[in-house]
C-alpha positions in Angstrom: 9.0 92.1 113.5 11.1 95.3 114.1 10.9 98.0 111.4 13.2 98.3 108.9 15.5 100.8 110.3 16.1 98.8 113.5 18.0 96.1 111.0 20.9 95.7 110.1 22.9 93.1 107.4 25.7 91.9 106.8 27.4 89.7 104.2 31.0 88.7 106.5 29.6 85.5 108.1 31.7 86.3 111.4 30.5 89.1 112.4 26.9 87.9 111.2 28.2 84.3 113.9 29.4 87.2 116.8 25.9 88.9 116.9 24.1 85.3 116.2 26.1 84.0 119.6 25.3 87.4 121.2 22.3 86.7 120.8 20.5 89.6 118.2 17.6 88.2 116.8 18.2 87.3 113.1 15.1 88.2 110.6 15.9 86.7 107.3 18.7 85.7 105.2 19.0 87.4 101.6 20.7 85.7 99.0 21.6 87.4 96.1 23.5 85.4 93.4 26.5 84.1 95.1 26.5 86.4 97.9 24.7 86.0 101.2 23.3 88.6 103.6 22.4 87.9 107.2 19.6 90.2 108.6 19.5 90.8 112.4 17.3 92.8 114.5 18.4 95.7 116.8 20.7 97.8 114.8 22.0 99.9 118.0 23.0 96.4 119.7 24.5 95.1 116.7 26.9 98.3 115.7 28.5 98.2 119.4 29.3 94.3 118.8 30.9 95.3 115.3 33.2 98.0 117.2 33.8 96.1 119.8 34.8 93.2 117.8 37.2 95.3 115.0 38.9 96.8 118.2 39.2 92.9 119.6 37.2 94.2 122.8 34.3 91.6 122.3 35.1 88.6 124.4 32.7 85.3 123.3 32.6 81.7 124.6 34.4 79.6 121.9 32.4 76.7 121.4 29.4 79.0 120.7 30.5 80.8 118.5 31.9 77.8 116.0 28.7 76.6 116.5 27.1 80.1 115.1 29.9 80.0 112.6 28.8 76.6 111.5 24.8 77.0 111.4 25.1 80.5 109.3 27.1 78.3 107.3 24.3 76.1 106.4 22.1 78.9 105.8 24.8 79.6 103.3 24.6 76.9 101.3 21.7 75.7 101.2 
């Protein structure tokens, strides 16, 4: 396990799927009342994605990321 400030979270599940289908290894998924925070590994990594994929830079192969989409969402609501 990484330390702590290599982490990073998140609660938007597609951002959470675009570093899931990137690959970033995800630690642990916090739940907190109705909210749900995904935990991934390599903060440095996972910051680029997230400006990459706000400025629409980030280019992903469709059919894995609705697969990330859907398996975060059954970490959701489980």
């Amino acid at each position: 396990m990484k330390s702590i400030e290599d982490t990073i979270e998140t609660k938007d599940l597609y951002l959470a799927s675009l570093w899931y289908t990137k690959g970033l290894l995800m630690e642990n998924v916090r739940h907190e009342g109705k909210q749900c925070y995904f935990i991934f590994q390599n903060a440095g990594a996972a910051k680029e994605l997230e400006r990459r994929y706000f400025s629409k830079e980030e280019l992903v192969i469709a059919k894995d990321y609705v697969n990330a989409v859907k398996t975060l969402k059954e970490l959701i609501f489980r």
